[in-house]
N, CA, C and O atoms as a CHARMM CRD file, in Angstrom:
* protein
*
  220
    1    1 UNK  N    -23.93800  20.68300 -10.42800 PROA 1      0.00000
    2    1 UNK  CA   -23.52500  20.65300 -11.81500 PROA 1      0.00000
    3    1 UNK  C    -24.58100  19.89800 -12.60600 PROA 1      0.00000
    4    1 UNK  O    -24.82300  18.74500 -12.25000 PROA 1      0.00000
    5    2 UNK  N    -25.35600  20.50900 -13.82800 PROA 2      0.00000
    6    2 UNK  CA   -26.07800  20.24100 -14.11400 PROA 2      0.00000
    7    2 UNK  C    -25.63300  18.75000 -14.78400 PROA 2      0.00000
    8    2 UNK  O    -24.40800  18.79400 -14.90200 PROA 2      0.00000
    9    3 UNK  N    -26.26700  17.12700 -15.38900 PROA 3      0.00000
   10    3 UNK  CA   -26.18500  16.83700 -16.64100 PROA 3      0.00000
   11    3 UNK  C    -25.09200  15.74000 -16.12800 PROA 3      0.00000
   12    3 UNK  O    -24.66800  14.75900 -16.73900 PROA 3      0.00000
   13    4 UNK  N    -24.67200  16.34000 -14.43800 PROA 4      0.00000
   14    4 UNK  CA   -23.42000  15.27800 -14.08400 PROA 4      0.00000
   15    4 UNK  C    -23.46800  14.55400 -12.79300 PROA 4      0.00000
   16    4 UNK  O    -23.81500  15.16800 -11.78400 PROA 4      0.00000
   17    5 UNK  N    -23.10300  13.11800 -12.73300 PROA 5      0.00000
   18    5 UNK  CA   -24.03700  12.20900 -11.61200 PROA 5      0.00000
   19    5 UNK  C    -23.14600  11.54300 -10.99800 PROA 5      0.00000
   20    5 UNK  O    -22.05400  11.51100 -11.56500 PROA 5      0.00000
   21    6 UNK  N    -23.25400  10.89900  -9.85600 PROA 6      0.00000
   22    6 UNK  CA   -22.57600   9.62100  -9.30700 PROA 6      0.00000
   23    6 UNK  C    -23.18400   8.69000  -8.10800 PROA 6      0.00000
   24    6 UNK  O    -23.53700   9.12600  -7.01200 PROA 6      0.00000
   25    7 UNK  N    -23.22400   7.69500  -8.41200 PROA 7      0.00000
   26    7 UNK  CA   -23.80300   7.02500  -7.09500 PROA 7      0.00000
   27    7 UNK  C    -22.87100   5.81800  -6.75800 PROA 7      0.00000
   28    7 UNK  O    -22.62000   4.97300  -7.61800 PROA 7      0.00000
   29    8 UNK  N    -22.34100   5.74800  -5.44000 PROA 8      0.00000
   30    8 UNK  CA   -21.40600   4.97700  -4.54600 PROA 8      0.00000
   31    8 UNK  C    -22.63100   3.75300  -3.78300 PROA 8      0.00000
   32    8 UNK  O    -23.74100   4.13400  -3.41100 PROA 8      0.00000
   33    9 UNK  N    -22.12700   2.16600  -3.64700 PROA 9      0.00000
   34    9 UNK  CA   -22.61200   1.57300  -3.04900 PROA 9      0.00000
   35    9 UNK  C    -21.98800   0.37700  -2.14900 PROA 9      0.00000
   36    9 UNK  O    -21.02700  -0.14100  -2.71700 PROA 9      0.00000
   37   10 UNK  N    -22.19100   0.00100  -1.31400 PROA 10     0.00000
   38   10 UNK  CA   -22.00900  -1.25700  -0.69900 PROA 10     0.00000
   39   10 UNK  C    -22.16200  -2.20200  -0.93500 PROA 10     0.00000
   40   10 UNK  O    -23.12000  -1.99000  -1.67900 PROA 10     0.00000
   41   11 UNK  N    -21.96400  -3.94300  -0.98300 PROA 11     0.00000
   42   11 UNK  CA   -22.35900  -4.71400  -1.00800 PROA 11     0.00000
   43   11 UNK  C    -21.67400  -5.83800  -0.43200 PROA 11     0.00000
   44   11 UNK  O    -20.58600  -6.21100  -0.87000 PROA 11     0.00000
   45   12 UNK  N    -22.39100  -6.52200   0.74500 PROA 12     0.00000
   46   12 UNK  CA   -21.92300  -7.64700   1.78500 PROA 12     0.00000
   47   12 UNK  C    -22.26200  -8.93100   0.77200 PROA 12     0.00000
   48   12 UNK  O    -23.19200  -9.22500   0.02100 PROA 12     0.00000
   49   13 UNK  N    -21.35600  -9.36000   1.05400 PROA 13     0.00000
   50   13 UNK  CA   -21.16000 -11.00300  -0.09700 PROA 13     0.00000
   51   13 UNK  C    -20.30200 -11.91000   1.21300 PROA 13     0.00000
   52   13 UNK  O    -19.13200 -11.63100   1.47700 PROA 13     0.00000
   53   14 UNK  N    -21.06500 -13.01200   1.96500 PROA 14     0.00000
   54   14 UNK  CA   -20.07800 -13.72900   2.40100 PROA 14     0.00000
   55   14 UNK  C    -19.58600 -13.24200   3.65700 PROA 14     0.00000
   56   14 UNK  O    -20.25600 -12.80400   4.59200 PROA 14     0.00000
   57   15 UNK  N    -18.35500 -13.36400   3.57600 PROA 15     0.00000
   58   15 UNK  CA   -17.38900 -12.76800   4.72200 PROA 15     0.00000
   59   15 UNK  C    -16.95800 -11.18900   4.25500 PROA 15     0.00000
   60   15 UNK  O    -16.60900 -10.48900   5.20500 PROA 15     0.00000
   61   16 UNK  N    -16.93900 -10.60400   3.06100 PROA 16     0.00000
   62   16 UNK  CA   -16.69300  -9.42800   2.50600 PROA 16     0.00000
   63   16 UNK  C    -17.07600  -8.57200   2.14500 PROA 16     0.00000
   64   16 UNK  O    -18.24900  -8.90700   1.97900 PROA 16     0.00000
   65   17 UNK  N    -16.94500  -6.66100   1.56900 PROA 17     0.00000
   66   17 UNK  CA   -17.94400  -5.90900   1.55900 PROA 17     0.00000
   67   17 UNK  C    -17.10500  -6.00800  -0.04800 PROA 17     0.00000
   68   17 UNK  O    -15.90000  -6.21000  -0.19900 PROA 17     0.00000
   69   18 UNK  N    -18.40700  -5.74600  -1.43500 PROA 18     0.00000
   70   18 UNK  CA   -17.95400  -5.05600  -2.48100 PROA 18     0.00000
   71   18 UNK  C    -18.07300  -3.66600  -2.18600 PROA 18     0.00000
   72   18 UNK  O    -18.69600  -3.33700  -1.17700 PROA 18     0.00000
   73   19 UNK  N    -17.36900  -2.48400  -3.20600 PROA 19     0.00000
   74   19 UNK  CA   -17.85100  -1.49300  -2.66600 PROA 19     0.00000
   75   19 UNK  C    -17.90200  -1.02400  -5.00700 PROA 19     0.00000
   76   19 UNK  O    -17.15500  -1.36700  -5.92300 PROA 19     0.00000
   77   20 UNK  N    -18.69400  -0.48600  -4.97700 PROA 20     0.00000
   78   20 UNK  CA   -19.15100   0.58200  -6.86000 PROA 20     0.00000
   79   20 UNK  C    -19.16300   1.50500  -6.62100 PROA 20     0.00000
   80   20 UNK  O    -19.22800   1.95500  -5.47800 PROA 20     0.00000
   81   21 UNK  N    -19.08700   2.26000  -7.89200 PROA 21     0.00000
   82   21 UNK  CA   -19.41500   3.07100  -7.75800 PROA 21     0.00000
   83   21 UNK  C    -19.71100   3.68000  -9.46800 PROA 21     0.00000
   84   21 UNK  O    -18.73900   3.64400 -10.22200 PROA 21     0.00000
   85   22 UNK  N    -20.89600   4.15700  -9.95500 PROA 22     0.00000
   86   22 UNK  CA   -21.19800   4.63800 -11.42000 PROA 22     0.00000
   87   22 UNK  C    -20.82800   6.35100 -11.48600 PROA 22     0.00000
   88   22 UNK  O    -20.64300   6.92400 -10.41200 PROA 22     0.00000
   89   23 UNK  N    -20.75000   6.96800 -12.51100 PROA 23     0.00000
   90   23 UNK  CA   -20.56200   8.11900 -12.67500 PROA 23     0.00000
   91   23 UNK  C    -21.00900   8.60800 -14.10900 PROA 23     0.00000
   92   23 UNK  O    -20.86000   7.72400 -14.95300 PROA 23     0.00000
   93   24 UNK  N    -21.49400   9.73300 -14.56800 PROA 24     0.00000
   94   24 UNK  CA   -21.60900   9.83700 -15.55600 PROA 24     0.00000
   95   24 UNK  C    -21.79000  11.86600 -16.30500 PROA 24     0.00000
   96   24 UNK  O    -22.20300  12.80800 -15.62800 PROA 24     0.00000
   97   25 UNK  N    -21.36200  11.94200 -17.68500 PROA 25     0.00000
   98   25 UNK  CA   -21.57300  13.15800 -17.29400 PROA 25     0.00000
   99   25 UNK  C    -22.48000  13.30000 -19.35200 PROA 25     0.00000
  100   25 UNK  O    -23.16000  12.39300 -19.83200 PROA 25     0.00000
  101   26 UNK  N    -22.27300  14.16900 -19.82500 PROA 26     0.00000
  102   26 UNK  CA   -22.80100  14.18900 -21.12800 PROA 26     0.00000
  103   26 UNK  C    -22.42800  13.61000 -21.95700 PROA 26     0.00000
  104   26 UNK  O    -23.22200  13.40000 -22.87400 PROA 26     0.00000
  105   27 UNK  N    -21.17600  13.11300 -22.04900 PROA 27     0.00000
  106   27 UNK  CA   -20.13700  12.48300 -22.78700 PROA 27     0.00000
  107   27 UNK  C    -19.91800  11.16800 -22.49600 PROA 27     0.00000
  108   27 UNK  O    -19.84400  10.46400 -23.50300 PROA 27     0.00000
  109   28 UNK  N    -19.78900  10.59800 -21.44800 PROA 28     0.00000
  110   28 UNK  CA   -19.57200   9.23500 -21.28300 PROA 28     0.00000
  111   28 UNK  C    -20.35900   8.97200 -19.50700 PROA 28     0.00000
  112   28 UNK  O    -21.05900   9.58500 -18.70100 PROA 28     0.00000
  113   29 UNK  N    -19.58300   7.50000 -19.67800 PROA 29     0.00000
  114   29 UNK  CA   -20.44600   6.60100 -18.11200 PROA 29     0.00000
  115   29 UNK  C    -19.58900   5.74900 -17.76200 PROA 29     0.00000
  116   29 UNK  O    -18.89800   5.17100 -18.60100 PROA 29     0.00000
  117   30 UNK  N    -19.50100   5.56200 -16.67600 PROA 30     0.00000
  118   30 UNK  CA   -18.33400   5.03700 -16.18500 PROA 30     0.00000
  119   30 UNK  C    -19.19000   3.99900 -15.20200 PROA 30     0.00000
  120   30 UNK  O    -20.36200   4.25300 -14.92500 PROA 30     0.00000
  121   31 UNK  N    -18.41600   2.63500 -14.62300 PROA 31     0.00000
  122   31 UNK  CA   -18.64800   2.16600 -13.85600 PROA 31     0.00000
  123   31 UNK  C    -17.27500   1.08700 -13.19900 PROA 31     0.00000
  124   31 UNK  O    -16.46700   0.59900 -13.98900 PROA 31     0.00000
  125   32 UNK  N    -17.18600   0.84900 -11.82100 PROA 32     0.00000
  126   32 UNK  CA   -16.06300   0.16900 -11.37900 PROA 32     0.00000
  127   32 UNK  C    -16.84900  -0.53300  -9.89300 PROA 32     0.00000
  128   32 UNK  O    -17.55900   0.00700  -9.04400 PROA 32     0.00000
  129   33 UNK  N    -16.33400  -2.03500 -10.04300 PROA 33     0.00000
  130   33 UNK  CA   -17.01500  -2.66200  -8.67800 PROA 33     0.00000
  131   33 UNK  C    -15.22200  -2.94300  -8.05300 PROA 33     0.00000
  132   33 UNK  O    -14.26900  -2.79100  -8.81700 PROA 33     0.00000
  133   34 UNK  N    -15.04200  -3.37300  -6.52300 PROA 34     0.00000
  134   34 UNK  CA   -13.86900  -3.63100  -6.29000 PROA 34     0.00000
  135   34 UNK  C    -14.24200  -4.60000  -4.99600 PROA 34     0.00000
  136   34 UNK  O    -14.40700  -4.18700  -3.84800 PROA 34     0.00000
  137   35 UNK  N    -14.34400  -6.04100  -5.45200 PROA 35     0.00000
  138   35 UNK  CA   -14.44500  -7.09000  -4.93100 PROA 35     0.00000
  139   35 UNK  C    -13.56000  -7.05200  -3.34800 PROA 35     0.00000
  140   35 UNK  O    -12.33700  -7.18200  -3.39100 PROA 35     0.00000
  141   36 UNK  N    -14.10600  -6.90900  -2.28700 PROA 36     0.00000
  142   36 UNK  CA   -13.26200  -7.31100  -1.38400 PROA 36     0.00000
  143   36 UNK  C    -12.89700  -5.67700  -0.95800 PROA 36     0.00000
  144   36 UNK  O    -12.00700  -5.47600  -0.13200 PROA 36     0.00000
  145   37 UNK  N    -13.71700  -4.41900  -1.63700 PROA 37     0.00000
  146   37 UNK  CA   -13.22700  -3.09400  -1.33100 PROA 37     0.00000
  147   37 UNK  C    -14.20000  -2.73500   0.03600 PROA 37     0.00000
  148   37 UNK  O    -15.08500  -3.46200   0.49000 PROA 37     0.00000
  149   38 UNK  N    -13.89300  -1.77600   0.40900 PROA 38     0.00000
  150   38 UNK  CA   -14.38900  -1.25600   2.23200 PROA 38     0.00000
  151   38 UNK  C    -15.47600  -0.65600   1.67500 PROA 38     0.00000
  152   38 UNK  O    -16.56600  -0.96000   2.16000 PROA 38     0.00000
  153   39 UNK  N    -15.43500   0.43400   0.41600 PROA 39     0.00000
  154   39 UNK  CA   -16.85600   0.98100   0.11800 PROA 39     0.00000
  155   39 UNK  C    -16.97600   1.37300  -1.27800 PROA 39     0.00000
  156   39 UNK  O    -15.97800   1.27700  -1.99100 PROA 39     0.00000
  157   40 UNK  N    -18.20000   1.85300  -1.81300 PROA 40     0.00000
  158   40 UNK  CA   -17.70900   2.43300  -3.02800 PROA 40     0.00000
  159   40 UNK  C    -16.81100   3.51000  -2.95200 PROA 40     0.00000
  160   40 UNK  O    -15.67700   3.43700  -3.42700 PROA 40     0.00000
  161   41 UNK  N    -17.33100   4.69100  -2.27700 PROA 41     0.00000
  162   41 UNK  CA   -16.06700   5.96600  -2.36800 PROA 41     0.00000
  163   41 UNK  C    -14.39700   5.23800  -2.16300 PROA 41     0.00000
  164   41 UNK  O    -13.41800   5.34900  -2.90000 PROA 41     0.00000
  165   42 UNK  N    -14.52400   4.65400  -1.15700 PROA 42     0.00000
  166   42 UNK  CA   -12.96500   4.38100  -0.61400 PROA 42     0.00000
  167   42 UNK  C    -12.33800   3.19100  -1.34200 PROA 42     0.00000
  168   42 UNK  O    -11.16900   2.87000  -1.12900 PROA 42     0.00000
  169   43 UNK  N    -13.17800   2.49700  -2.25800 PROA 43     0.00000
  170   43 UNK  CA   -12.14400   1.92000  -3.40600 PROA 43     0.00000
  171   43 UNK  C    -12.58000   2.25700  -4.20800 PROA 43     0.00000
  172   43 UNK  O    -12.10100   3.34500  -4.53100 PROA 43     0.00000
  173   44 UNK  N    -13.81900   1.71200  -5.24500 PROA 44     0.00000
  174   44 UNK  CA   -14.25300   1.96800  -6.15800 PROA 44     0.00000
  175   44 UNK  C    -14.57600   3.47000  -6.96500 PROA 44     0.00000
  176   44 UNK  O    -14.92900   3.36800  -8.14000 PROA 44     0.00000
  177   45 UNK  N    -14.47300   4.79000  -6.40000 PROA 45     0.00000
  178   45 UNK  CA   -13.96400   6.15900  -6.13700 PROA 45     0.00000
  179   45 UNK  C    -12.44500   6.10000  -6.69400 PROA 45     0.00000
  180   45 UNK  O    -11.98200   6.74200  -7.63700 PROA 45     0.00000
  181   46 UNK  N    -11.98400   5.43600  -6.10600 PROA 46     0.00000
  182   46 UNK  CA   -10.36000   5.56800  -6.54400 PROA 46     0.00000
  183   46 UNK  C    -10.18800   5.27000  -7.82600 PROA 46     0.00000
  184   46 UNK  O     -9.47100   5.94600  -8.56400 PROA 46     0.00000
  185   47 UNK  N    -10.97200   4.00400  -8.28300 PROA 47     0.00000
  186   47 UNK  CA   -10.51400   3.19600  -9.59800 PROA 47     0.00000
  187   47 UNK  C    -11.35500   4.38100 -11.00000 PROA 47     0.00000
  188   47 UNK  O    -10.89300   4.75300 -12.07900 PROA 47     0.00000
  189   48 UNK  N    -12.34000   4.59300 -10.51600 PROA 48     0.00000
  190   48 UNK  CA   -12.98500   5.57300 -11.03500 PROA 48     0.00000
  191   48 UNK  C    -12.31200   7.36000 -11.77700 PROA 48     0.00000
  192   48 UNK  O    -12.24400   7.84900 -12.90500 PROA 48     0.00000
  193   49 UNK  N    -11.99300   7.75000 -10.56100 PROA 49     0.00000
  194   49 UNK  CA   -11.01000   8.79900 -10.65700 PROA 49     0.00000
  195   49 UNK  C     -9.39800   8.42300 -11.48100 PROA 49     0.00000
  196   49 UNK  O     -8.81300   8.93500 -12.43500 PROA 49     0.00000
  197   50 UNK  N     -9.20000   7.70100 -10.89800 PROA 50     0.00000
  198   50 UNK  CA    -8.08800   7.17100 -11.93600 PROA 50     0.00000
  199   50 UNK  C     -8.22600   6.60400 -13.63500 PROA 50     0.00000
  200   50 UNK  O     -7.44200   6.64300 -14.58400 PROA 50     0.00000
  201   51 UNK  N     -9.32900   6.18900 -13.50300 PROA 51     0.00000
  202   51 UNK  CA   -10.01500   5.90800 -15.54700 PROA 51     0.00000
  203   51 UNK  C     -9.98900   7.18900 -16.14200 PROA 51     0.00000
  204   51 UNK  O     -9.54400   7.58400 -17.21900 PROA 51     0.00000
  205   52 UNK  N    -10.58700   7.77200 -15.16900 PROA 52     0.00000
  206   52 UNK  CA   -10.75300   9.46200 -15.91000 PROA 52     0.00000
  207   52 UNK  C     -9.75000  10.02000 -15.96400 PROA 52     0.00000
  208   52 UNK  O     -9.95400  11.10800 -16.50200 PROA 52     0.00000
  209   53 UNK  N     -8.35100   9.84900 -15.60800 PROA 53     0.00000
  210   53 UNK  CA    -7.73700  10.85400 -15.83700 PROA 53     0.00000
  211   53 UNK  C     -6.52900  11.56300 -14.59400 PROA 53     0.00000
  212   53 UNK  O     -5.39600  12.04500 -14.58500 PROA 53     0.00000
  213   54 UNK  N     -7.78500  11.20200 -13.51900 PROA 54     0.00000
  214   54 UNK  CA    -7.35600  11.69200 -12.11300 PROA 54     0.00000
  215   54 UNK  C     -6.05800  11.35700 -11.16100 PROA 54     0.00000
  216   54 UNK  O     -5.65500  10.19400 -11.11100 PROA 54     0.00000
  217   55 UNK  N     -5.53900  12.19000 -10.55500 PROA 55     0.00000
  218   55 UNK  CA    -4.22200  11.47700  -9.99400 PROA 55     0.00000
  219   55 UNK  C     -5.09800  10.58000  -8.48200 PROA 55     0.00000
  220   55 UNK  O     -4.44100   9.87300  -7.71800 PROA 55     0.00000
C-alpha cells in the first residue's frame, strides 16, 4: 500500500522489555510505547489499532 507505514520495536530497560510501535498513512501518525509490554506488535500494536478505530 502505497503512502502507508509501520515500524514495531523492542526495548530492554532494566529488568523489562518496552515494546512501540509508529504508524502512519497520508492523513495522520500515530505513535504508542507500552512500558513493561513483551513487544511492539503484541502490545503496542494493540494500543495502536485501538486509537484508530480498531476492535
Amino acid at each position: 500500500m502505497s503512502g502507508v507505514g509501520a515500524k514495531t520495536g523492542t526495548a530492554e530497560e532494566g529488568d523489562h522489555t518496552n515494546g512501540w510501535l509508529t504508524a502512519y498513512d497520508s492523513r495522520i501518525s500515530v505513535a504508542a510505547l507500552v512500558e513493561g509490554g513483551s513487544s511492539g506488535v503484541d502490545s503496542a500494536g494493540y494500543v495502536v489499532r485501538r486509537l484508530l478505530g480498531g476492535s
